[in-house]
PAVEXKE-442091 format. One line per 8 residues: for each residue x, y, z of N, C-alpha, C, O. Coordinates in steps of 0.001 Angstrom, whole numbers, padded with zeros to 6 digits, m for minus. Last residue first. Example, Ala and Ser with C-alpha at 12.3 -4.5 7.8 and 13.67 -1.06 7.14 Angstrom:
# residues 2
012850/m002250/007080/013670/m001060/007140/012900/000030/007870/013409/001138/008039 ~ 013190/m005690/007800/012300/m004500/007800/013200/m003300/007800/014236/m003319/008465 $
# end
This chain:
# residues 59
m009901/m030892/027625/m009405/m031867/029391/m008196/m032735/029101/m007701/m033423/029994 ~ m010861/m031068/025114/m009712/m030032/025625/m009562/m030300/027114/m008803/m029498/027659 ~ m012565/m032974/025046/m011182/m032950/024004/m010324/m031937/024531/m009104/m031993/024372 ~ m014886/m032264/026613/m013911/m033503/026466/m012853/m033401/026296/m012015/m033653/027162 ~ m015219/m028575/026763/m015508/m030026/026189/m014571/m031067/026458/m013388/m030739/026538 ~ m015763/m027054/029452/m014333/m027514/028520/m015269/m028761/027759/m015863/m029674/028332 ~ m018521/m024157/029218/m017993/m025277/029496/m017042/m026028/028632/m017132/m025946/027407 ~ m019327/m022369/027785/m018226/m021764/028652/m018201/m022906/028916/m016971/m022936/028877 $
m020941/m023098/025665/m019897/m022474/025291/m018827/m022255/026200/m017676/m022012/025835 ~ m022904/m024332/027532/m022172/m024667/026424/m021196/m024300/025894/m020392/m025167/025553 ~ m024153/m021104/028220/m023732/m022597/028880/m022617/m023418/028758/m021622/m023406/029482 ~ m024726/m020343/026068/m023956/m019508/026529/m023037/m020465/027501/m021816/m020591/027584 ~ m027176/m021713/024866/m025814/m021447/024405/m024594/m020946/024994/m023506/m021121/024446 ~ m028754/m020953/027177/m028061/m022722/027310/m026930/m022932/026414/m026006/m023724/026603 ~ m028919/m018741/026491/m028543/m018794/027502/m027990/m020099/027884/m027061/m020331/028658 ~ m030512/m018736/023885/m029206/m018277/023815/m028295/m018547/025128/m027073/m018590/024986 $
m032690/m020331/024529/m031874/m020821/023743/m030454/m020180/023683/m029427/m020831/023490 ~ m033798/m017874/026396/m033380/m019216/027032/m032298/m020027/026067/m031219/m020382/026541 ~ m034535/m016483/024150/m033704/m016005/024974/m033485/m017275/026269/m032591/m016974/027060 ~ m035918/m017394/022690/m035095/m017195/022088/m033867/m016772/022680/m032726/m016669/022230 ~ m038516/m017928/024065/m037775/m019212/023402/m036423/m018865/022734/m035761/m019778/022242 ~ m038967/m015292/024856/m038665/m016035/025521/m038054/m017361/025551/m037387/m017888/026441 ~ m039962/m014457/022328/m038987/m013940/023257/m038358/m014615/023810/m037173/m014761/023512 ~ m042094/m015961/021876/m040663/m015837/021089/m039250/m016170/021724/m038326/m016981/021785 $
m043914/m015322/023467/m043252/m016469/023786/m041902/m016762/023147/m040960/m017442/023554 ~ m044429/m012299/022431/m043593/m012652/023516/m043320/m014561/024117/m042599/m014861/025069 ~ m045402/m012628/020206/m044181/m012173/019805/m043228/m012860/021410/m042166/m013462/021568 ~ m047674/m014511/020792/m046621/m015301/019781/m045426/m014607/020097/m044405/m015263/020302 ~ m048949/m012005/022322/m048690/m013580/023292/m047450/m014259/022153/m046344/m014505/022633 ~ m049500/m010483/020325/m048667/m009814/021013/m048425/m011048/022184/m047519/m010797/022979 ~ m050713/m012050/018394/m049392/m011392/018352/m048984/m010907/019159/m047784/m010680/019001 ~ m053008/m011830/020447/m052746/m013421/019574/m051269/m012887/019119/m050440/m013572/019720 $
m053758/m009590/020373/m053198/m010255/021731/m052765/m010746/021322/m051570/m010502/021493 ~ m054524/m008590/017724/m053096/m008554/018656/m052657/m009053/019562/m051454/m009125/019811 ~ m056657/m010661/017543/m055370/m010959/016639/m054395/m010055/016933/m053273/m010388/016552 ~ m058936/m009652/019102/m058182/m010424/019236/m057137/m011009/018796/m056584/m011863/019489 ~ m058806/m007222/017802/m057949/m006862/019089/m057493/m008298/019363/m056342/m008566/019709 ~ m060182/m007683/015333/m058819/m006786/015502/m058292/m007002/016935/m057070/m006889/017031 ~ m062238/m009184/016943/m061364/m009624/015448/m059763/m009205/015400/m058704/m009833/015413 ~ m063761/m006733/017915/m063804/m007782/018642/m062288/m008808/017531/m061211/m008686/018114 $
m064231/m004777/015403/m063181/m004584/016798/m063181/m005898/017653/m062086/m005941/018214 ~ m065897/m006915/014015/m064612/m006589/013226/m063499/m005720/014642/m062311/m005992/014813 ~ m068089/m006880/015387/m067006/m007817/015639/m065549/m007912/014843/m064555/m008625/014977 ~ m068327/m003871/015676/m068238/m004796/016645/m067945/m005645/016933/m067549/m005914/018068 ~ m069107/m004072/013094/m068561/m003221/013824/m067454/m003170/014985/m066329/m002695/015137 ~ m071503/m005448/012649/m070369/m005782/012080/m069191/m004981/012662/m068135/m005607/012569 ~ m073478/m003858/014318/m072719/m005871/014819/m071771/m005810/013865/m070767/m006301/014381 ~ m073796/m002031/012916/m072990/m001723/014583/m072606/m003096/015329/m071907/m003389/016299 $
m074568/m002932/010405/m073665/m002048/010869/m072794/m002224/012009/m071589/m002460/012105 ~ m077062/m003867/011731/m076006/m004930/011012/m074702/m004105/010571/m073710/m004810/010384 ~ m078219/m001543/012342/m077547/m002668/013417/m076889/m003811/012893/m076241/m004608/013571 ~ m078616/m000541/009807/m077751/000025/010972/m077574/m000731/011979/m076542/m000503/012610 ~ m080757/m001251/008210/m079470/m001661/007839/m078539/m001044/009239/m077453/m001623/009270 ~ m083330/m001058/009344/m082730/000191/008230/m081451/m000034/007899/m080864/000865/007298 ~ m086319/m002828/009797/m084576/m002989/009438/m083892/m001949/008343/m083878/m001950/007113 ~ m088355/m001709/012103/m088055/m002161/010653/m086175/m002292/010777/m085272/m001956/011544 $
m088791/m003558/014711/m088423/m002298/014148/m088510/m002797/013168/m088696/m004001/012990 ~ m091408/m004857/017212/m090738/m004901/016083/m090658/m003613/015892/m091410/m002714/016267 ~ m091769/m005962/020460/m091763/m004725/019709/m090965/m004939/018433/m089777/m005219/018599 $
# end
């Protein structure tokens, strides 16, 4: 069955992947923000480590 082409499904595909686009580039930020997180908050914790342990020089 052919339609003619009234421009509206190249509409509703662009549409579609422009929401397909958008959502995938929050996950994509919202996975970066939270590995962050997580790299930032381990780093502080091995700081924390470190810090409460005597170094050498003061034994």
């Amino acid at each position: 069955m052919w339609q003619r082409n009234n421009g509206q499904a190249e509409d509703d595909l662009q549409f579609r992947f422009t929401a397909y686009l958008v959502s995938a580039v929050k996950r994509r930020r919202k996975d970066y923000l939270i590995q962050l997180y997580k790299r930032n908050s381990i780093e502080s914790a091995v700081e924390a480590v470190y810090e409460s342990e005597p170094s050498s020089e003061e034994v």
